[in-house]
C-alpha positions, 0 to 999 in steps of 0.5 A: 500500500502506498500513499501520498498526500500533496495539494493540486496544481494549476494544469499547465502546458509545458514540460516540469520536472518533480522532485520529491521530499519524503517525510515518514510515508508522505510525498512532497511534489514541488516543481523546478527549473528545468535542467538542460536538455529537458525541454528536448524530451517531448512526453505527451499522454493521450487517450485515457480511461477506465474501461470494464471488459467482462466486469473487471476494472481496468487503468488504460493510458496511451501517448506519445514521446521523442524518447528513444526505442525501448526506454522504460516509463513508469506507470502509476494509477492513485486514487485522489481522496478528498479530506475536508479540510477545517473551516479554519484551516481552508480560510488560511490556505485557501482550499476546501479539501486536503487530497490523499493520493492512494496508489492502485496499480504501477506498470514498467512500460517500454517505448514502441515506435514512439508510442507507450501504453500503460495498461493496469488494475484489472480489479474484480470489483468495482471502483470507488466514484472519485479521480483517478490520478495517472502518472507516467514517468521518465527516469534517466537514472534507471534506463539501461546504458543504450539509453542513457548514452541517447539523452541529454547528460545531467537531465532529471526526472520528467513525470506527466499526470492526467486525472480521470473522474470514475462514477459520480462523486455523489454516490460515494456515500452509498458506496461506502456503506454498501461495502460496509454491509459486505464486510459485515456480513462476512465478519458474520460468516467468520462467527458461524464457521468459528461455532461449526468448528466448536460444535464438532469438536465438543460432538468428538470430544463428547464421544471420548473418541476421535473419528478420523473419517468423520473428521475429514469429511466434515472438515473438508466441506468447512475448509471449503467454504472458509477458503472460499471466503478467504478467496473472496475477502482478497478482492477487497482494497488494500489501500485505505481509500475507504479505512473500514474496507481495508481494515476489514481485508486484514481482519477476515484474513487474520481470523480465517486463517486462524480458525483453519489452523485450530481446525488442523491443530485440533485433528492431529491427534498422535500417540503422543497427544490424546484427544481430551489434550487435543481438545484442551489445546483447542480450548486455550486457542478458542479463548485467544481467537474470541479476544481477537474477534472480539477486539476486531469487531470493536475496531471496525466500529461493529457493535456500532450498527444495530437494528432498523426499527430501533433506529427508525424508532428514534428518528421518528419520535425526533421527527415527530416532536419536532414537527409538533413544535413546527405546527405549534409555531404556525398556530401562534402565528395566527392566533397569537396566543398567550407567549408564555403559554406556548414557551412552556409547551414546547420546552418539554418537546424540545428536551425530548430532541435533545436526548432523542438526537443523543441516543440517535448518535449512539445508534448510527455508524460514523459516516451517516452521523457525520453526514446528517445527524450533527448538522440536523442537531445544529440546524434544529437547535438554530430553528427553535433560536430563531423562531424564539427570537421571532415570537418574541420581537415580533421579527418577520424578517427572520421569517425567509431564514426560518422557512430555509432551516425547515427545508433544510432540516426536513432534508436531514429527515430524509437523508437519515431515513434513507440511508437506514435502508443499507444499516446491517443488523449485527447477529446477537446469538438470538434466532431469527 
């Protein structure tokens, strides 16, 4: 895995040179003079794509250069993430967004007939919407020695980028939370294997002896469905363009590969070793491998999701506390009723909110939280200051800010409810 956090530059139309200034694991793009003999060199990128030929993701790049007959290029294809920068922070240096480059594929590539093309990914699942950043670069420093006897002498690295945008941006959200649901309805097939495994070695040890026919042919069948889970698992990112997907890639390889051990452990069974000292080893390897589970589930933020009605059933008390002080609002805005009155009727609703958008904040997963629910609590405790204001200098000019936060909340509404529809319900051991 690799990755690279650098700011944007401006497109330009002549050839640069990049020099890199490594810190830890991040990269410094800076450009410089040209040296000479650099405007000689002529590196143009062409046509440039993301194709899927039989469903599988392929980095397709070509161009043009006056290099030489089998110079070698470097190819290299990143993911360009967006990180919100701080308001403070995007006032200061004049940008919204930090970019995160997060590198998904490189090739060596070989000069033909003046032409390159770099041909990589080949993924088997699909890509995340956002940029696709492609870099090709010469390096004199790494040519073979007929190569470097045709370039200019003391000439430096040239690097030409292109971005290509994939999907829609505004999918991403959704994206996200779907390969959030693959990766907890795998973790959820870890935790059935992991009990087949322990009811057929309690239904051996009960025994008080160990049928190895019986054991194989169970066996085989479970290693089956493991490895094909393992098989399946690899197809998952390793870059960190989305944290809860590569981290889950570590955990299920690390879990299902562990409990394939054990199950091999458990079966070799020698004149040295019993079966009850057999199955003793077993235990003490069941308690270590629940701790790793249990700490994996908890750093995947697993526990976090839990059911739909319960969720839904907050929600909508919010919804419905707040839609009693919407209508409230209205009436006194027709009637003009007694003001203290109405202040002490809505104080009990508006506790309600408060505590209703607390527990909605335990409930839900990190990105619909950020996404709704901390804006929605901004905007609704902005609405009821300015509808208090309203009602109490009698201000119809606040009305045109008061009707924009009730668009906007009600769009919160139904982002939350929305989105509830892709939430995994975890297994709690209970049945279905």
């Amino acid at each position: 895995m690799s990755k690279k956090s650098a700011l944007f530059f401006s497109p330009t139309f002549f050839i640069f040179v990049i020099t890199i200034f490594v810190f830890s694991d991040k990269v410094i793009w800076s450009q410089e003079p040209p040296s000479a003999g650099q405007d000689e060199i002529r590196i143009v990128l062409g046509k440039t794509s993301i194709n899927r030929p039989n469903n599988t993701y392929v980095f397709y790049l070509e161009g043009e250069t006056n290099l030489p007959e089998e110079t070698v290029l470097e190819g290299e294809v990143y993911y360009a993430k967006k990180i919100p920068l701080h308001e403070s922070l995007q006032k200061e240096i004049g940008q919204k967004y930090q970019i995160e480059y997060y590198l998904m594929d490189k090739r060596l590539v070989n000069v033909k007939n003046s032409r390159f093309e770099l041909i990589c990914g080949f993924f088997k699942r699909p890509l995340y919407s956002g940029d696709y950043n492609f870099k090709i670069k010469f390096d004199p420093n790494v040519q073979p020695e007929t190569i470097r006897q045709q370039v200019p002498v003391g000439l430096k690295p040239i690097i030409q980028e292109t971005t290509v945008t994939f999907g829609n941006p505004v999918n991403l959200p959704q994206e996200k939370l779907t390969a959030q649901r693959a990766a907890y309805q795998d973790l959820e097939k870890i935790q059935q294997f992991y009990q087949n495994l322990v009811q057929t070695v309690q239904k051996h040890r009960s025994a008080q002896s160990f049928d190895s026919n019986q054991w194989n042919q169970w066996s085989e069948a479970w290693q089956t469905e493991v490895n094909q889970l393992l098989d399946k698992n690899k197809l998952r990112f390793e870059e960190r363009i989305y944290w809860l997907e590569s981290s889950a890639r570590y955990s299920i390889s690390l879990l299902g590969n562990e409990l394939l051990r054990m199950a091999q452990e458990f079966a070799r069974i020698t004149p040295g070793r019993d079966l009850l000292q057999s199955a003793e080893i077993f235990t003490n390897a069941s308690k270590e491998f629940l701790a790793v589970l249990n700490d994996q589930l908890q750093s995947l933020g697993y526990q976090k999701i839990v059911d739909q009605p319960k969720t839904a059933e907050i929600l909508a008390e919010i919804k419905s506390h707040y839609n009693g002080i919407k209508a409230s609002y209205q009436k006194y805005l027709v009637n003009h009723s007694d003001l203290s009155l109405w202040a002490t009727g809505q104080l009990l609703r508006r506790t309600q909110i408060k505590e209703k958008l607390f527990s909605l904040t335990q409930e839900t997963p990190d990105y619909i939280f950020a996404g709704y629910i901390l804006p929605l609590g901004e905007d609704v405790t902005e609405y009821f200051k300015l509808i208090d204001l309203q009602l109490i200098n009698n201000d119809r000019l606040l009305q045109p800010q008061i009707e924009e936060l009730q668009k906007r909340i009600d769009g919160y509404f139904k982002g939350i409810a929305e989105n509830l529809e892709l939430l995994v319900l975890p297994k709690t051991g209970k049945d279905d």
